[in-house]
C-alpha positions as CSV (number, residue, x, y, z in Angstrom):
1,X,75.9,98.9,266.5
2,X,72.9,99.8,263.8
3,X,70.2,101.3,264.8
4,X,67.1,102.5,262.7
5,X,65.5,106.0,263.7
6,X,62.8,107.7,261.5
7,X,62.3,111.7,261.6
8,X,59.7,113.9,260.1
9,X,61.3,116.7,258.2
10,X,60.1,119.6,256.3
11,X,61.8,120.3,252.7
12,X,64.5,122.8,252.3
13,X,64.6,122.8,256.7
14,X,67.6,122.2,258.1
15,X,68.1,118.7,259.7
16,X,70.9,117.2,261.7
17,X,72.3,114.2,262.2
18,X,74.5,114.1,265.0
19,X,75.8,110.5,265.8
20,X,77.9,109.5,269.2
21,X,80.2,106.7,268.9
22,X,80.6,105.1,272.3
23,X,81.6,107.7,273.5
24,X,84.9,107.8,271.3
25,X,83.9,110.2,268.1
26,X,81.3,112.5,267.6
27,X,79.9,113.0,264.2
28,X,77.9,115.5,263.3
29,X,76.1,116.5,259.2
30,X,73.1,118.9,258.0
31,X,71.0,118.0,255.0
32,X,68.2,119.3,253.5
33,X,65.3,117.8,251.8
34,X,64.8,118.9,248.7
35,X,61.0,119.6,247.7
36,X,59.1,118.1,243.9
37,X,60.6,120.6,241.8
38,X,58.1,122.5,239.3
39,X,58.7,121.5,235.8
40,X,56.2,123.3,233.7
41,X,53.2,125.6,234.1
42,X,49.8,124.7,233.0
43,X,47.4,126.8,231.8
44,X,44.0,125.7,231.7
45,X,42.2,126.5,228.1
46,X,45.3,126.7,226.7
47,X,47.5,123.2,225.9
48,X,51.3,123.3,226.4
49,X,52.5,125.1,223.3
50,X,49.8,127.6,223.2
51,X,51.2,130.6,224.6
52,X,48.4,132.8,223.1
53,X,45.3,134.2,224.2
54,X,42.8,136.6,222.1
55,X,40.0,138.5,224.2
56,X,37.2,141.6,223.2
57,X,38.0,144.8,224.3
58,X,36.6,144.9,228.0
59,X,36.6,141.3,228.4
60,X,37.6,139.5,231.8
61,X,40.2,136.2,231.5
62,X,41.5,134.4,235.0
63,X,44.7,132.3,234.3
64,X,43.5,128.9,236.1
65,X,46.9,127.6,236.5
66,X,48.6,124.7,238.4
67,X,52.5,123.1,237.7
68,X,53.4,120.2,236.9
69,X,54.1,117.3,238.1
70,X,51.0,117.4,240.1
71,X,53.3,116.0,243.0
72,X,55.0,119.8,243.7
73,X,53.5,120.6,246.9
74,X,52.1,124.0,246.1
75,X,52.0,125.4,249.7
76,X,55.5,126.2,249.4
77,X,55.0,128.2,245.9
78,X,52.8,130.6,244.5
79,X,51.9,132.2,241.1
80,X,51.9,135.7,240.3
81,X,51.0,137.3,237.0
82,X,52.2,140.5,235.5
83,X,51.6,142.3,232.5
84,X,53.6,144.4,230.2
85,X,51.5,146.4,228.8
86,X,48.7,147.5,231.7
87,X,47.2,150.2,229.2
88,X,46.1,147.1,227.1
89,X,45.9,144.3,229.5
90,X,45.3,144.9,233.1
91,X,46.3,142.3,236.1
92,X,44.3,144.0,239.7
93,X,45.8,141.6,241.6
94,X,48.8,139.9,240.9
95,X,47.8,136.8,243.2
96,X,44.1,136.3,241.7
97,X,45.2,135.5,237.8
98,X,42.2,137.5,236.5
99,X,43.5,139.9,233.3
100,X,41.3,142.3,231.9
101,X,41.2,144.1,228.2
102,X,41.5,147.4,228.6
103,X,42.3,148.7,225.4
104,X,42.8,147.2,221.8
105,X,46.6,146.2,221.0
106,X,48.6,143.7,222.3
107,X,50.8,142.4,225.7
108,X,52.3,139.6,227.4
109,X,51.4,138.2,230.7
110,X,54.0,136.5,232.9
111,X,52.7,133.4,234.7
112,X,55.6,132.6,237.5
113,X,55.5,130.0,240.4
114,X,57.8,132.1,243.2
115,X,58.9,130.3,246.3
116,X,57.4,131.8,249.6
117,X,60.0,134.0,250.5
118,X,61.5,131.8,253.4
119,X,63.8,129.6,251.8
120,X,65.3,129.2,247.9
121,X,62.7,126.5,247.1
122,X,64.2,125.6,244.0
123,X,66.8,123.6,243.3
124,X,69.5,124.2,241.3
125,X,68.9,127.8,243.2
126,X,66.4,130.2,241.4
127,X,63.7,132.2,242.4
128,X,61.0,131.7,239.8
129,X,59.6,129.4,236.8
130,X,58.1,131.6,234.0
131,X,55.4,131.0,231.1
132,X,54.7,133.9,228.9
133,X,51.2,134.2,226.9
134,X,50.7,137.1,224.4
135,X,47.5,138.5,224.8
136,X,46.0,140.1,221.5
137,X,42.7,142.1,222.5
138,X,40.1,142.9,219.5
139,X,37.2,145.0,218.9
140,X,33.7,144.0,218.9
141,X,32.8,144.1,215.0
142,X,30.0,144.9,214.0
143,X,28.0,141.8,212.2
144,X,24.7,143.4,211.1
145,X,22.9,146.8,211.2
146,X,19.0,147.0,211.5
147,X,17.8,150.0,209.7
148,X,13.6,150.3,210.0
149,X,11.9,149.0,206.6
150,X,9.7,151.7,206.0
151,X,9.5,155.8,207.0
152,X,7.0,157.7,206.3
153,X,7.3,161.8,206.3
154,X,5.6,164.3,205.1
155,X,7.3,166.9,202.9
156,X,9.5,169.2,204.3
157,X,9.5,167.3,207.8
158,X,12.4,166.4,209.2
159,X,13.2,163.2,211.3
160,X,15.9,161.3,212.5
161,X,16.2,157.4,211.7
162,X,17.9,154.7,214.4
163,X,20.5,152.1,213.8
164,X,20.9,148.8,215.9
165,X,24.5,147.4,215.5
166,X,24.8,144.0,216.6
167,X,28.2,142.7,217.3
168,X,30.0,139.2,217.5
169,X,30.3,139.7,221.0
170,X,26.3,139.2,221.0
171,X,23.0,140.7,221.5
172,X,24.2,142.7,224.8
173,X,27.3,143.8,223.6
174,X,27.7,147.3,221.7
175,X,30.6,146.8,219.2
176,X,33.6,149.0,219.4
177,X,33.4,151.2,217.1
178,X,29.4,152.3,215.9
179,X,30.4,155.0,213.4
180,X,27.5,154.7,210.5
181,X,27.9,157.1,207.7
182,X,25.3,158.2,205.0
C-alpha cells in the first residue's frame, strides 16, 4: 500500500522516517534538509570584483551586506567583520558592519557569513564564507589656503597673520596635516 504524508521540517534538523510494513519489517532512515547554500557576498557600493575601499582619516563606512542567491534564508547565518589592522581601521562591533579610519595606512576587513552555532549550516561542511576588502585610508589634503589680502602695521609692531586651510573633505573638515611654513 502507498500512502502520501506531508511533514514540515526545518533544514539541517533531524527527520525520521520510520515505516511499518504490516506488521512484518520495520524500516527506519534520518535525513536532513539541506538549507540555500550562500554562494557569494555582496557588498553594497562596491560591485563583485571590487574588493577595495578608500576612506579619509576619521571617516565612518558600514558594510551593507547580504549573500547571494537572495533565496539563502539568512536567519540561520550571520555576518561578522574583522579587521587586521585595528590601529588603522577599527570594527566596534563585529555584528554592526560599521569600520572606522583611525589612522592613515592600510588594512583588510573580513566580511564572513557564519552559521548560528547550532548546526554546520553549510554544506559540503564549513563554517564560514569570506570576502576580503582592502581598506586604504587617506589624509584630508589641503586644496586652498586663504591668507588676508591686505595688513596694515605700523613700524616696529608686531602681529600675527591667520591661515584657513580648506580640505577635500570640505568646508567643515580640517585637513590632516595644517603645517604652513614661511
Amino acid at each position: 500500500k502507498y500512502f502520501n504524508t506531508t511533514s514540515t521540517v526545518k533544514a539541517y534538523e533531524p527527520i525520521t522516517i520510520t515505516c511499518d510494513i504490516e506488521g512484518k519489517a520495520t524500516l527506519s532512515h534520518e535525513i536532513r534538509v539541506i538549507a540555500i547554500q550562500p554562494k557569494s557576498i555582496a557588498i553594497e557600493g562596491l560591485s563583485s570584483g571590487q574588493n577595495a575601499l578608500t576612506l579619509k582619516k576619521g571617516q565612518e563606512y558600514t558594510f551593507n551586506s547580504t549573500v547571494q542567491p537572495a533565496e539563502v534564508d539568512m536567519t540561520l547565518f550571520r555576518f561578522r567583520y574583522q579587521s587586521n589592522n585595528t590601529g588603522v581601521v577599527n570594527v566596534p562591533d563585529i555584528n554592526s558592519g560599521k569600520v572606522v579610519a583611525n589612522a592613515i595606512g592600510s588594512a583588510t576587513v573580513s566580511v564572513k557569513v557564519t552559521d548560528q552555532g547550532q548546526y554546520n549550516y553549510f554544506y559540503p561542511a564549513r563554517n564560514e564564507y569570506v570576502r576580503y576588502v582592502d581598506v586604504t585610508v587617506e589624509p584630508y589634503y589641503v586644496t586652498a589656503i586663504t591668507l588676508p589680502t591686505t595688513w596694515e602695521m605700523k613700524p616696529g609692531e608686531e602681529g600675527s597673520i591667520s591661515a584657513t586651510f580648506t580640505s577635500d573633505g570640505g568646508e567643515n573638515v580640517q585637513p590632516t596635516d595644517m603645517t604652513l611654513s614661511w
